[in-house]
N, C-alpha and C positions, 0 to 999 in steps of 0.2 A: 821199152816196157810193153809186156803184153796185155792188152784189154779184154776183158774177160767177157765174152758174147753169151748173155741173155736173151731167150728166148721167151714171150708172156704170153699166153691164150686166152683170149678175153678185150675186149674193149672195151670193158663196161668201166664205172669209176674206180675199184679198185684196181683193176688192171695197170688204168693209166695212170693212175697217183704210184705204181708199183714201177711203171717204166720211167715216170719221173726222178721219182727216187735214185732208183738202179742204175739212171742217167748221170745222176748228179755225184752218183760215186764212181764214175768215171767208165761204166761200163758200154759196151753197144749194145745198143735195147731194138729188137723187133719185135713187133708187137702186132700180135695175128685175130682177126675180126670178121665172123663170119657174115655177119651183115654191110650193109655197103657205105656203110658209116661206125663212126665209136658213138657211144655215148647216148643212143638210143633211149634206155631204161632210166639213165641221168635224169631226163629232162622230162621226164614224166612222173619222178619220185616227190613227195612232200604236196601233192598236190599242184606241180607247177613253182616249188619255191626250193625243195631238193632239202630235205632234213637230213644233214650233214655227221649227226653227234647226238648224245643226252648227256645232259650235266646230273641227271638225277642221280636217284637210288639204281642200280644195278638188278635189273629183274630181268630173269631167263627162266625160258620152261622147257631144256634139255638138259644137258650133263652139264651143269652148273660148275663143278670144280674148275671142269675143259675154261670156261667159258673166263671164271676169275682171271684163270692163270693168262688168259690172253690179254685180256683187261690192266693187268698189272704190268705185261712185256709192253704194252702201247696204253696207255692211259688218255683217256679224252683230252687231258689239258697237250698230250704230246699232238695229235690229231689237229689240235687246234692252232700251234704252233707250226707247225707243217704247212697248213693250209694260210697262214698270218707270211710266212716265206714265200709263199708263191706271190703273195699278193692279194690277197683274199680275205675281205676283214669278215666275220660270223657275229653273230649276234643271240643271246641266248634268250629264248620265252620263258614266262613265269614258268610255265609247266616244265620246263628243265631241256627244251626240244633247243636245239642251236641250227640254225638257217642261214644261207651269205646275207649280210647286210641290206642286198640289195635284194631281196626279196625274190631272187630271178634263177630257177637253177641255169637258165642258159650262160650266166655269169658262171659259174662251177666249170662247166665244160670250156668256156673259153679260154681260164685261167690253164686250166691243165692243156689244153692244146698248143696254148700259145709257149710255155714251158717243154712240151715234149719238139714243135719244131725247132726251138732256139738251142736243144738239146742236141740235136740231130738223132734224135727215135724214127726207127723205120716203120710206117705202118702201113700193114698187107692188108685191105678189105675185101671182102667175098671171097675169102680163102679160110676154109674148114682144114682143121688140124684132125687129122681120122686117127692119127695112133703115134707115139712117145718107142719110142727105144731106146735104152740103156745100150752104149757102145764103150769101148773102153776109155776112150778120153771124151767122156760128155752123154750128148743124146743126139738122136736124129727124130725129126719130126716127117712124118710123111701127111702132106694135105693138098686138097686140091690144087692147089696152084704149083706140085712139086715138094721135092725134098728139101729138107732144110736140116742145119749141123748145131749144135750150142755148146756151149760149156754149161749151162742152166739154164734150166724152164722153171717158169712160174705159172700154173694154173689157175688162172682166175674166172673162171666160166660163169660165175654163178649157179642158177638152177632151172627149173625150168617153169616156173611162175611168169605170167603176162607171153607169152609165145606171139602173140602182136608183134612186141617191142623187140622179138629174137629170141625170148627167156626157150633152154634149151637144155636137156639134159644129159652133159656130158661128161658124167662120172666116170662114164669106162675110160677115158685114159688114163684114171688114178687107178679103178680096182686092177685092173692089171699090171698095178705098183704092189697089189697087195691090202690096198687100203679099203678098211669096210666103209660101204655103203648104208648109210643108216633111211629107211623106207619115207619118201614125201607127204606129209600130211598137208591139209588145205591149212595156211593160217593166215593174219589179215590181209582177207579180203571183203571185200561188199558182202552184204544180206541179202538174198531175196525175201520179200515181204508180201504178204495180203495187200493186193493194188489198189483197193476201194479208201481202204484209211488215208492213203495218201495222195489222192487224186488231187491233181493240180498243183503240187508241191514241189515239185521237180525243179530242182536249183536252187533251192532254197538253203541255207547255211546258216546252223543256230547252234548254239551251244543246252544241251539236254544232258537226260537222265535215260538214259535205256537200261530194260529188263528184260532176259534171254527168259524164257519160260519153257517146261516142258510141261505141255498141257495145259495148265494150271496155274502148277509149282514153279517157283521163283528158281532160278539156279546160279542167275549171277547178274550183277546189275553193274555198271559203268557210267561215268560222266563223262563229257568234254563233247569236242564237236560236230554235230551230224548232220551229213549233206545228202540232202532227200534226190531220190533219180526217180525214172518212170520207172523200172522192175523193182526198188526198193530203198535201202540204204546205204552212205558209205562214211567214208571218214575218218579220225582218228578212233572215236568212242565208239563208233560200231567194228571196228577192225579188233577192237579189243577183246570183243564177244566171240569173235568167229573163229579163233581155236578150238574156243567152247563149245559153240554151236556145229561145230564139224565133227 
């Protein structure tokens, strides 16, 4: 029987939950990381705890229909079932946010690492995928470290949010699939704020009411929780504001 070689760009979580997978249906999975490790962006999500899911209400501020219809092929309860197989028990807050049990995103990354060696996943680090070819039987990857052959690629790059952690933007090997590029907007991240209000605050972690103001005028107000820094705010409840505010 012939195994069908997969090819994934990306190390970040979805990549490796996607080599997991792809693994467990029996294919060969290589899995290509341009930083010197996976999992980077992982273990800096949730604040340190890795928000894995929402059980709530369904809110998107794109192309909403796109967004159902994904929602309905993978349903959170299927996500959580996924991750409950690996091994990996979740837990879900009032506010409808679901986190590993153990409070730890480094638990996330060990679960999926420890599934992708047991798998036998090949993973390439410090190797940049520059460009995707369509050849007649499959694709060819051309990247730093050389050529590579697939029968499928999965593109899992992310974006280019947090550049620290690797975040990076590597659309062009889809738009030269053809695929539109839809333009980056800022959306949650921290506030810059007026430093004076909040002198001496810095680490502080409360649960509040913030109001985005233009001038004045009120334009949008948010609850939940807000973690004060020296240039400003962060958090869930001020991450809320700052589509707004951008």
């Amino acid at each position: 029987m012939k195994h069908v070689n997969i090819s994934i760009i990306g190390g970040g979580v979805s990549g490796l939950a996607a080599a997991v997978a792809s693994a467990q249906s029996g294919a060969r999975v290589t899995v290509f990381e341009k930083n010197d490790r996976v999992g980077k962006k992982l273990l800096a999500t949730g604040n340190g705890r890795c928000n894995l899911a929402n059980t709530g209400k369904p809110v998107y501020f794109g192309d909403t229909a796109f967004a159902l219809e994904t929602l309905k092929a993978m349903p959170v309860e299927k996500v959580l079932q996924f991750l409950d197989s690996l091994g990996l028990p979740c837990r879900a807050e009032e506010s409808g946010r679901v986190y590993p049990a153990c409070n730890q995103a480094a638990a996330v990354l060990d679960v999926l690492r420890f599934h992708l060696e047991k798998s036998g996943v090949v993973i390439r680090t410090g190797c940049t995928v520059n460009a995707i070819r369509k050849k007649e039987n499959g694709f060819q990857l051309q990247t730093s470290q050389g050529t590579y052959s697939a029968d499928k690629v999965i593109v899992c790059c992310g974006g280019s949010a947090a550049p620290k952690l690797g975040g990076t933007d590597a659309t062009g090997l889809l738009t030269a699939f053809g695929c539109t590029r839809v333009p980056d907007h800022p959306a949650l991240t921290p506030l810059e704020t007026e430093k004076a209000p909040i002198k001496g605050l810095s680490g502080l972690r409360l649960s509040a009411v913030l109001t985005l103001c233009d001038g004045k005028t009120p334009v949008e107000r948010t609850a939940g929780e807000v973690l004060f820094a020296d240039y400003g705010i962060s958090g869930v409840c001020t991450m809320q504001l700052a589509r707004t505010a951008a």
